[in-house]
C-alpha positions in Angstrom: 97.2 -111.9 -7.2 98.2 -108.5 -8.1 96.2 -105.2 -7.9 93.3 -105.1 -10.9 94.6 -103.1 -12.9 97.3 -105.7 -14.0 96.8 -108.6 -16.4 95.8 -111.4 -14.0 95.5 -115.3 -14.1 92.1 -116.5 -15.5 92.0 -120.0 -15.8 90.2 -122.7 -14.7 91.8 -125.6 -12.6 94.9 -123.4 -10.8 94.0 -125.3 -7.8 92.3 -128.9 -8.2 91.6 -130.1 -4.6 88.6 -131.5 -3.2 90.3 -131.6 0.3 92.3 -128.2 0.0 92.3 -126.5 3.6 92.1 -122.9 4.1 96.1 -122.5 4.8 96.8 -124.5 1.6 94.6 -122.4 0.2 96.8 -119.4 1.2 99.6 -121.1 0.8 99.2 -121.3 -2.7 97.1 -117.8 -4.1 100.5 -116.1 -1.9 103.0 -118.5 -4.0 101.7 -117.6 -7.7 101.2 -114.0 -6.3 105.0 -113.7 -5.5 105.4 -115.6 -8.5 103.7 -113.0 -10.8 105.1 -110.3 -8.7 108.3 -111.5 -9.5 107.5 -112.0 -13.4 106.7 -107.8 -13.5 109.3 -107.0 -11.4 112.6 -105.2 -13.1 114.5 -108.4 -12.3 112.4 -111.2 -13.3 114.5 -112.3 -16.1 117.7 -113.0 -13.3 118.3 -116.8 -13.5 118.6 -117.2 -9.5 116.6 -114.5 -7.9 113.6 -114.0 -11.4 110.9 -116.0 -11.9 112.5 -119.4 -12.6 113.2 -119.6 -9.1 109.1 -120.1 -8.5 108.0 -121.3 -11.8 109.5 -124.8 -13.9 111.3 -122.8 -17.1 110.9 -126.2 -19.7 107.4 -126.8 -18.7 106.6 -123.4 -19.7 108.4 -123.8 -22.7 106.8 -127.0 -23.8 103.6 -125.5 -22.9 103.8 -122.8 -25.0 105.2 -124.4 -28.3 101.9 -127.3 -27.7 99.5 -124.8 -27.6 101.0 -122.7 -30.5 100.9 -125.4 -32.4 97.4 -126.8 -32.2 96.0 -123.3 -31.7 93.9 -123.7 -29.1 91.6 -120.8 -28.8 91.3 -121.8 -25.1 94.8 -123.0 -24.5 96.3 -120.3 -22.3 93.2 -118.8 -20.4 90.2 -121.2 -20.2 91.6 -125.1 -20.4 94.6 -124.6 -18.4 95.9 -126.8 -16.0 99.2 -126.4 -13.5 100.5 -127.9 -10.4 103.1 -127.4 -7.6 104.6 -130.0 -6.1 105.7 -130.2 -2.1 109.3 -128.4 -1.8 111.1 -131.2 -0.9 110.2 -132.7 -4.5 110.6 -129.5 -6.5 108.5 -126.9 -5.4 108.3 -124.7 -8.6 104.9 -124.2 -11.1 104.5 -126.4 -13.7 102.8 -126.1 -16.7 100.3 -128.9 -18.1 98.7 -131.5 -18.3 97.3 -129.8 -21.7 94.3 -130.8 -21.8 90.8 -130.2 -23.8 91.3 -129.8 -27.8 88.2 -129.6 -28.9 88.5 -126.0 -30.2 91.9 -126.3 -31.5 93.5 -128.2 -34.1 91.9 -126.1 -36.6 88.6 -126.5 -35.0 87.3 -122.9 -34.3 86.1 -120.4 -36.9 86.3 -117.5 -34.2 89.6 -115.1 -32.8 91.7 -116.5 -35.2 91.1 -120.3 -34.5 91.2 -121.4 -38.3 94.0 -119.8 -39.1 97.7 -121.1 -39.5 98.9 -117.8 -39.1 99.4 -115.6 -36.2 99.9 -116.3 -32.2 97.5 -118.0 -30.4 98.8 -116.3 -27.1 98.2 -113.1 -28.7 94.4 -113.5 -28.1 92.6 -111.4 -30.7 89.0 -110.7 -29.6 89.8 -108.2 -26.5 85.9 -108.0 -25.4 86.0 -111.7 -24.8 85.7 -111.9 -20.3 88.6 -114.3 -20.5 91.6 -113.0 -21.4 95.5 -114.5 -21.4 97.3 -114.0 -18.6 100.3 -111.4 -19.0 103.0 -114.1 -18.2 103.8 -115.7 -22.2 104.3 -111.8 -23.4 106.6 -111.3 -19.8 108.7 -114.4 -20.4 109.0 -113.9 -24.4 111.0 -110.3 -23.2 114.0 -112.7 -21.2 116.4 -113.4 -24.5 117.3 -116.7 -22.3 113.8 -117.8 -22.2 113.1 -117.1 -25.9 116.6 -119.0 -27.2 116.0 -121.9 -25.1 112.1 -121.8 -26.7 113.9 -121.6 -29.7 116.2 -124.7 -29.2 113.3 -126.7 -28.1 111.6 -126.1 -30.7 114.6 -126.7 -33.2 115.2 -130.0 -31.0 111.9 -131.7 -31.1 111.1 -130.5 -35.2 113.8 -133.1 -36.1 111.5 -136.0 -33.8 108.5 -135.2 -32.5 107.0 -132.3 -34.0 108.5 -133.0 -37.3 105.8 -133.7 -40.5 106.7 -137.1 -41.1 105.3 -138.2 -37.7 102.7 -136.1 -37.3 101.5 -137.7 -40.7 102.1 -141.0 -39.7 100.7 -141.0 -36.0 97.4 -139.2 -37.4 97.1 -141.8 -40.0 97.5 -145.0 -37.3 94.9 -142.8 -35.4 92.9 -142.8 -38.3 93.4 -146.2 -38.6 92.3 -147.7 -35.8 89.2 -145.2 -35.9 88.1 -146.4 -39.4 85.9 -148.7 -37.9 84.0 -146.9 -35.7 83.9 -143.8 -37.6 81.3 -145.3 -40.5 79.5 -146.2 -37.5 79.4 -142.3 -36.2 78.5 -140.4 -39.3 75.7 -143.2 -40.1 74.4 -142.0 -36.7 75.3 -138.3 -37.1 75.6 -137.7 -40.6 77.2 -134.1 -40.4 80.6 -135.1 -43.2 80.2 -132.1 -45.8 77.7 -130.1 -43.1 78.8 -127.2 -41.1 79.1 -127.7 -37.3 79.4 -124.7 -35.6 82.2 -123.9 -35.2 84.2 -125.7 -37.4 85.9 -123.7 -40.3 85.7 -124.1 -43.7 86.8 -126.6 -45.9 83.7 -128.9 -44.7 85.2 -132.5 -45.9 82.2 -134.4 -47.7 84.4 -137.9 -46.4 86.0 -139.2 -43.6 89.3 -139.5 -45.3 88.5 -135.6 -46.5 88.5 -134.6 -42.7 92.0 -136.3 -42.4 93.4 -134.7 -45.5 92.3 -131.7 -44.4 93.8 -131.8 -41.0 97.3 -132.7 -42.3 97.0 -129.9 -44.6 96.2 -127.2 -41.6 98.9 -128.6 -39.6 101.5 -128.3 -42.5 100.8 -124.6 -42.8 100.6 -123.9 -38.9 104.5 -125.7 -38.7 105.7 -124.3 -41.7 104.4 -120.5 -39.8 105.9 -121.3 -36.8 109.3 -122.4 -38.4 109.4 -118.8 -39.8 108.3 -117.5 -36.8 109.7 -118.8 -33.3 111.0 -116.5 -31.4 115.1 -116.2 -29.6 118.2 -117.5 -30.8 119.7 -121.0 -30.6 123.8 -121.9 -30.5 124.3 -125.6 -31.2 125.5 -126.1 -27.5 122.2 -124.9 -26.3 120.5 -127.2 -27.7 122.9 -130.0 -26.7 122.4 -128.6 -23.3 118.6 -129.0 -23.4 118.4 -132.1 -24.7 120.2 -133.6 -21.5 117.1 -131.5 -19.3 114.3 -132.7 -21.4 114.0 -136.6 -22.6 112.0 -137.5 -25.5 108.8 -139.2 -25.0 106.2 -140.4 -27.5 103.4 -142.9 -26.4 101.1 -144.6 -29.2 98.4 -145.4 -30.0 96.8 -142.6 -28.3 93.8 -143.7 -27.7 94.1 -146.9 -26.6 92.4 -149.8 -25.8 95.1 -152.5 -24.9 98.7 -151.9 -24.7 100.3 -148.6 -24.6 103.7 -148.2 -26.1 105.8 -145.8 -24.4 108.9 -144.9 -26.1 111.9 -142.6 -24.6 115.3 -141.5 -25.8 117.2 -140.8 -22.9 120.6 -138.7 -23.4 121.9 -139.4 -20.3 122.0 -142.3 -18.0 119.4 -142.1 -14.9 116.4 -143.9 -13.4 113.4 -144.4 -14.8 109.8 -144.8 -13.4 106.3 -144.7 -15.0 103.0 -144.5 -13.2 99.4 -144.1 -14.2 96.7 -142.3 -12.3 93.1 -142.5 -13.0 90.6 -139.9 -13.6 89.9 -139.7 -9.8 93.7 -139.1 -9.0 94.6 -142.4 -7.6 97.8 -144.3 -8.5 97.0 -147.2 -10.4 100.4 -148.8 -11.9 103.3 -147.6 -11.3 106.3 -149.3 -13.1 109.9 -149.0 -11.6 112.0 -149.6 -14.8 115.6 -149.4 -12.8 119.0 -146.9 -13.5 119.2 -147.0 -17.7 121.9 -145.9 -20.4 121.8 -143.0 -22.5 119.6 -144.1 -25.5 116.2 -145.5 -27.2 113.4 -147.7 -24.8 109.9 -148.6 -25.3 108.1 -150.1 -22.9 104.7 -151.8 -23.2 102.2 -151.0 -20.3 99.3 -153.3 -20.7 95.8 -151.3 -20.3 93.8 -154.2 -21.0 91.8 -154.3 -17.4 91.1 -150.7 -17.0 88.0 -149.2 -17.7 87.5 -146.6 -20.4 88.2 -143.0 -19.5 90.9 -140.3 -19.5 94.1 -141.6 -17.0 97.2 -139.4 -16.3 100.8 -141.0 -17.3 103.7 -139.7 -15.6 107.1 -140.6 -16.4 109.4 -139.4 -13.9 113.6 -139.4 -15.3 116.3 -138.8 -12.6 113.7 -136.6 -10.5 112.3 -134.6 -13.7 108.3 -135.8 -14.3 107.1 -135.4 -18.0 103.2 -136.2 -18.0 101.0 -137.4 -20.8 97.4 -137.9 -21.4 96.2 -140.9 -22.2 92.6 -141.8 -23.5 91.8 -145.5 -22.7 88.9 -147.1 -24.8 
């Protein structure tokens, strides 16, 4: 790491190894030091010798824009996960899983958590111990790295991250929940009653709570819309969109098939695997070489016991991961 009086990394679950030796160990606190070294150094915005050389550039991106969304107060300096793979793979840091959004998603009444305004990387409450690293302010001063956050972000409002299907996906959620959910407030009857630290409105019904969550993520989209950082030129985002596949997977929870859908822009092989909460590989589905276009694939969860599994699609060497929650 660098000298204290420089921003440092403080997040939990840099390294996540119950077998890490003492030269791994090195290996890796010398790796993000150069790496951060790099990212404060007068250069670190040069696209061969600056920090993309150590760290995965669209991994950071697609970190960021998740966690501005959902504004997780925890998101960049408590529930943080990254990994680095072996060199021979790729090497670099990447960003993610995201994980642990139970303070986001308009769920925290404290540094700026219920609000739909403002940055969540721009951490408000300074006498909190855990503070953002300085690497989302460092990268947001490279105009590359800003325009291709912007083109992401352009990219995936017209899929993904558009209002349409965030409305739809949290209704199917809501959906399959309805159930269980009369079940849950009969046992903890808390609709209408403030929980700390949920913010106000306090929904008096279940279908309140999902109104109310559409709402907040209306405003917090239509902010960042206004908002987002760099510039975009139409071929930049044609160039990204051959980098970064679409993925969506639903129902999310599951508890017996998982539909994983992709829209591939260029032809390439495709592989998905699933790992379980102790790491191990437990599927792993090799799909062949496909054309450019739209797949979904059914992966049938139907034998595996509840919990939270890893799925990793890996696309002509590039690995997008997703959480999934099997009931």
């Amino acid at each position: 790491m660098l000298t204290p009086s420089t921003p440092n990394l403080r997040i939990r679950g840099i390294i996540v190894s119950i077998d890490i030796t003492i030269e791994q160990k090195v290996y890796i606190k010398d790796y993000v030091t150069t790496f951060e070294s790099t990212l404060v150094g007068s250069s670190f915005a040069d696209t061969i010798s600056g920090f993309r050389k150590y760290a995965d550039e669209n991994s950071f991106i697609d970190y960021f824009l998740i966690n501005e969304i959902n504004k997780n107060v925890d998101g960049y300096r408590l529930s943080t996960f990254m990994y680095k793979d072996r060199d021979s793979k790729d090497g670099k840091l990447h960003m993610g899983p995201v994980w642990d959004n139970n303070l986001a998603w308009h769920n925290a009444n404290y540094c700026s958590g219920d609000l739909s305004t403002g940055w969540a990387y721009q951490f408000p409450c300074q006498d909190d111990y855990w503070q953002v690293p300085f690497w989302w302010n460092r990268l947001l001063q490279d105009p590359l790295f800003a325009s291709r956050l912007k083109c992401r972000w352009l990219q995936l409002r017209t899929t993904t991250l558009n209002n349409e299907y965030f409305n739809s996906y949290i209704d199917s959620i809501a959906n399959l929940l309805n159930e269980s959910q009369v079940r849950n407030f009969s046992t903890w009857p808390i609709l209408g009653v403030y929980v700390w630290p949920n913010p106000w409105p306090y929904p008096a019904t279940y279908s309140g709570e999902i109104s109310s969550l559409k709402s907040w993520i209306s405003d917090r989209l239509t902010w960042l819309d206004a908002n987002m950082p760099g510039n975009c030129k139409s071929n930049s985002i044609n160039e990204l969109s051959n980098t970064l596949p679409e993925i969506n997977i639903y129902p999310n929870p599951v508890k017996l098939s998982l539909s994983v859908q992709s829209q591939l822009s260029a032809r390439g092989k495709f592989r998905i695997e699933l790992f379980s909460p102790s790491g191990s590989n437990v599927l792993k589905l090799d799909c062949g070489t496909r054309d450019a276009g739209v797949y979904t694939d059914q992966v049938n969860l139907e034998a595996f016991s509840p919990g939270i599994y890893l799925l990793r699609l890996t696309i002509n060497g590039a690995v997008i991961n997703r959480k999934v929650i099997k009931l």
